[in-house]
N, C-alpha and C positions, 0 to 999 in steps of 0.2 A: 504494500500500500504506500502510495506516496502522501508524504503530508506535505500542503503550502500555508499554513498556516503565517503571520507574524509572527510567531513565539520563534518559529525554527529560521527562519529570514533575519530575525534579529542575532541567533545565537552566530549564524553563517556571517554575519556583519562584523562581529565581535572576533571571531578565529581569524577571519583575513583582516582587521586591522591588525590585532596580536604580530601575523605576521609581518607587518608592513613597519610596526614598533619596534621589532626585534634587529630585522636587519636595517635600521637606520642608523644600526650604530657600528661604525666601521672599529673593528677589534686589530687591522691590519696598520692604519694608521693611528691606535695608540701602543703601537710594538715601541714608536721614537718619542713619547713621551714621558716625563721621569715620574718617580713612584704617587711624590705626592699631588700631581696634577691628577693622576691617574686617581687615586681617592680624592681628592677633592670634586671632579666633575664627570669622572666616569661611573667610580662605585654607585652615586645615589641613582644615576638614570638604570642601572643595572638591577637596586634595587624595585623602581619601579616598573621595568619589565618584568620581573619575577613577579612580583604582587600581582599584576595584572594579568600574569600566563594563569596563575593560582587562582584568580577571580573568576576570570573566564570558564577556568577546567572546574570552579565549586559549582558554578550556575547550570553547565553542562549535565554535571552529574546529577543533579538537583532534579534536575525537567526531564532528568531524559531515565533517571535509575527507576527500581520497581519502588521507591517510596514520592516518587516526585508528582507534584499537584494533578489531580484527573483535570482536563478539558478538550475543545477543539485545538487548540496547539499543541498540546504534549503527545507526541507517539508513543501509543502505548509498548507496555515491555514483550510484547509479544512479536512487535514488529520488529524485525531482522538489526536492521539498521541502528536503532534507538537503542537495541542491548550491544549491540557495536560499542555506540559514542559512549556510554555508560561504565561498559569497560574500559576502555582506552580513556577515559580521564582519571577512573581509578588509576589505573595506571601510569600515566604523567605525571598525577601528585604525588603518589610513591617513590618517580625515579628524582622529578626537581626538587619535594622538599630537603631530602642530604646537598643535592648539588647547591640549593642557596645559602644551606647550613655552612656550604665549604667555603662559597665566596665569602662569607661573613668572617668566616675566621682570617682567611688569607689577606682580607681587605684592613686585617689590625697588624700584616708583616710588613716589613719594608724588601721582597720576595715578588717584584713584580712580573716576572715569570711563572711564577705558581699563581699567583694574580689572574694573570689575562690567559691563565688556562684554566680555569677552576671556570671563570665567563664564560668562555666558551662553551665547557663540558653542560652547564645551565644552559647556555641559548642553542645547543644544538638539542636536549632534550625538549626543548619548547618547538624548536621545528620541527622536530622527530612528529609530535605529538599532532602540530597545524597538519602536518602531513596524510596524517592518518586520519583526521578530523572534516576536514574539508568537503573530499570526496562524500563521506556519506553522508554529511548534511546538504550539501549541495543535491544528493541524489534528496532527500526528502522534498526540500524548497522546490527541486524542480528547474533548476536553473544551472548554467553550465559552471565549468571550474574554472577560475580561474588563474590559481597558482601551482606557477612551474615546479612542479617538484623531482623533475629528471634530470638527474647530474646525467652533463654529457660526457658522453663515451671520450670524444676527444681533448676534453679536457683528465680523464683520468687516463689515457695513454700518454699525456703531453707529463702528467704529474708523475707517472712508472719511469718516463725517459729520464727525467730530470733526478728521480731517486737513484736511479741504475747510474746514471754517471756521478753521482757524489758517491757513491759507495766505490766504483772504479777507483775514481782518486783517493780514496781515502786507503785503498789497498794496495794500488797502483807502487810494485816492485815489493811486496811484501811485508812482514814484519819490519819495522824502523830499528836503528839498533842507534845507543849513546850518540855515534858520531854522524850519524843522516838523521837524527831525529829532528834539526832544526830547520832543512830543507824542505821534508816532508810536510811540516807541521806549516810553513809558509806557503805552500802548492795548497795545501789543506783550504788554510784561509782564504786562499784567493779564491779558489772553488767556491767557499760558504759567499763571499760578497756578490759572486755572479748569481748567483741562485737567490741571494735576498733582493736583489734588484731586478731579475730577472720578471716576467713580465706571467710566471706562471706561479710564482710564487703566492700572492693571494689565493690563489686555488686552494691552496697546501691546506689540510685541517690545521684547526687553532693551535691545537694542543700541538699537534707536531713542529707548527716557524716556532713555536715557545721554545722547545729543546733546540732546536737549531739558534735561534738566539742567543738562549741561556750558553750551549758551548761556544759558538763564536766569541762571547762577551770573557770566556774562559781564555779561549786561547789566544785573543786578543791581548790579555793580561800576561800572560806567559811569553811572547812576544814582545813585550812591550819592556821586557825584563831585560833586554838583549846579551850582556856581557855574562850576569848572575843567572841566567836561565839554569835550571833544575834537569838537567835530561832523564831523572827518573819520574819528574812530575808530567813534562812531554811525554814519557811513554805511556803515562796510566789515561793522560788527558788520549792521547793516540787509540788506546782502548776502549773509551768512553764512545770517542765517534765511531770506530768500527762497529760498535755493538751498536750504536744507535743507526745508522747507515743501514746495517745489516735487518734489524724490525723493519725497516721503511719496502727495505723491498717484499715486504709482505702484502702488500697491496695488492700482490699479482694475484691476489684471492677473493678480491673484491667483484663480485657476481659479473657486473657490464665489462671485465676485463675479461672472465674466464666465456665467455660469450665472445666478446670479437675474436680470443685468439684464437678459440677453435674453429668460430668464421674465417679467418682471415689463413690458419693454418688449413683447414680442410681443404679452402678453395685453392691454394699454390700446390697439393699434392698431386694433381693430376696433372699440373705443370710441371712439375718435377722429374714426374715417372716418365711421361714423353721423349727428355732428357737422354743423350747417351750416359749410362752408367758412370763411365768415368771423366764426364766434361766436368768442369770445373761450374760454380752455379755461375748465373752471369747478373749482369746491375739490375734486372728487374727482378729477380730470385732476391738477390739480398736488400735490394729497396722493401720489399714489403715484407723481408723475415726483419727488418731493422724495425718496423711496428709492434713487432712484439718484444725488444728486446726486454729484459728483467722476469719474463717469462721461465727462461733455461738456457741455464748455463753454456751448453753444448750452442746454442742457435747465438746466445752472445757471441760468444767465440767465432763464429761463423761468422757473424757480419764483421766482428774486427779483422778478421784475414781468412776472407773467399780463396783466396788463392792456394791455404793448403786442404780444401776440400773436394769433393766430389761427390755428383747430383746423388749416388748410390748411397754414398752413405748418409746424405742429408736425408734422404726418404725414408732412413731406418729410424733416423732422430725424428722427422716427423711422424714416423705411424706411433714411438711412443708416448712422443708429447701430446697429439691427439686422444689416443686413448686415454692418458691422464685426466686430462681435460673433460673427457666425456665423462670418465667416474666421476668427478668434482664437480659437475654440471650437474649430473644423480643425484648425488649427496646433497648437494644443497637445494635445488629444487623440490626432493622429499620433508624438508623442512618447512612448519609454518612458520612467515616471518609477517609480523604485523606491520 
């Protein structure tokens, strides 16, 4: 049953302002502002986006749960939709009220790294939530959706490239030892300032430019040491970024990647096989295996030097990395995800 009521057109007014409040506030451009500007005029606007995600999601739950007022606006709980929104705000208030709990404490450290990620982790659960909210009040009201909620595919192959090459450099010639560790650690750097400048970086989740920040701001300081520098404190800082590097290329798990590459791989196999066995692959082979690089290992390797390969054994790396792909497509499309 559809309901058009004003009760559910008001609630549906309310979730896409929320949304319209939330991203007004750029988290990217207070990455360069110092701690206490950050609590003086960010914290409170952050508090009243949280109050307001929490208002929104009590009056939801209110009108739309098995205790909320009988009338012609309120769908009742029998209707598919309404025990939906009913749950899913349960649920939102559940996950933001710790997340506000955390800003609140973070917002009394001079920690403005743990700061503008604790924000984040809040206003990504309040999107999470508009997200899932939207849609089936818009299906009540009757009226179309309006907010984009599909991260694009090429913005998350632009943000795999961009991890897969900082983790490169950060590996790039192996373990550092006392006496390369300050060349290293300077390649390092220059790497972090291209990638915070770079034009993909907003994409990057919150939480994630934070750790990127926070160690740049590290080895910056270590750097900065030049004569007295510590090369046991550069190896542990060296260890810091490979472990963190190394998480980031975990992305290659995130559903609209594990989807193009088995698009993107399935469709070069037939190209491939056509191939004489032992031709070398040629620029259009490894232009679109470069799409997937952070994928595997084996197909990195490939696109950094074609020329010790051949098409016979890339098709064996392809039929496995395919199949991989297709169990991990299984898996996770077996899963409900809200």
């Amino acid at each position: 049953m559809t309901h058009t009521g004003g009760g559910v057109e008001e609630h549906l007014r309310r979730v896409r302002s929320l949304y319209t409040l939330v991203t007004s506030i750029d988290l990217v451009e207070l990455e360069n502002r110092d701690i206490a500007t950050i609590r003086d005029e960010f914290v409170p606007a952050a508090r009243n986006v949280l109050r307001a995600a929490l208002g929104v999601f009590d009056r939801l739950a209110r009108d739309f749960g098995e205790d909320g007022p009988a009338g012609p606006d309120r769908a009742p709980s029998r209707d598919t939709h309404a025990r939906e929104i009913a749950d899913l705000c349960f649920i939102a208030r559940m996950e933001l009220a710790p997340r506000a709990a955390d800003l609140e404490r973070q917002s009394q450290s001079d920690d403005k790294w743990a700061l503008l990620a604790s924000a984040s982790h809040a206003f990504g659960c309040v999107i999470k939530a508009v997200f899932a909210l939207e849609p089936r009040l818009a299906k009540l009201a009757g009226r179309p959706l309006e907010i984009n909620r599909h991260r694009s595919t090429g913005d998350s192959v632009r943000v795999r490239r961009v991890y897969h090459n900082l983790h490169r450099q950060v590996m790039l010639d192996g373990t550092p030892t006392p006496e390369t560790i300050d060349v290293r650690m300077q390649r390092i750097a220059d790497a972090l300032e291209r990638l915070i400048v770079s034009p993909v970086y907003p994409r990057l989740r919150g939480s994630d430019r934070c750790q990127i920040r926070r160690l740049k701001e590290r080895l910056d300081g270590w750097l900065a040491e030049e004569d007295e520098r510590c090369p046991a404190v550069g190896l542990a800082l060296w260890r810091d970024l490979s472990a963190l590097s190394a998480m980031f290329l975990e992305i290659r798990r995130r559903q609209e990647l594990v989807d193009y590459d088995l698009r993107t791989l399935s469709g070069l196999r037939p190209v491939v096989e056509e191939r004489p066995s032992q031709a070398i692959p040629d620029a259009p082979i490894v232009a679109t295996l470069a799409n997937v690089v952070g994928r595997d290992r084996e197909i990195d390797e490939l696109v950094e030097d074609p020329s010790r390969w051949t098409c016979g054994r890339l098709l064996g790396v392809l039929d496995r990395v395919i199949a991989d792909l297709e169990v991990s497509l299984e898996t996770t499309t077996g899963v409900a995800i809200g």
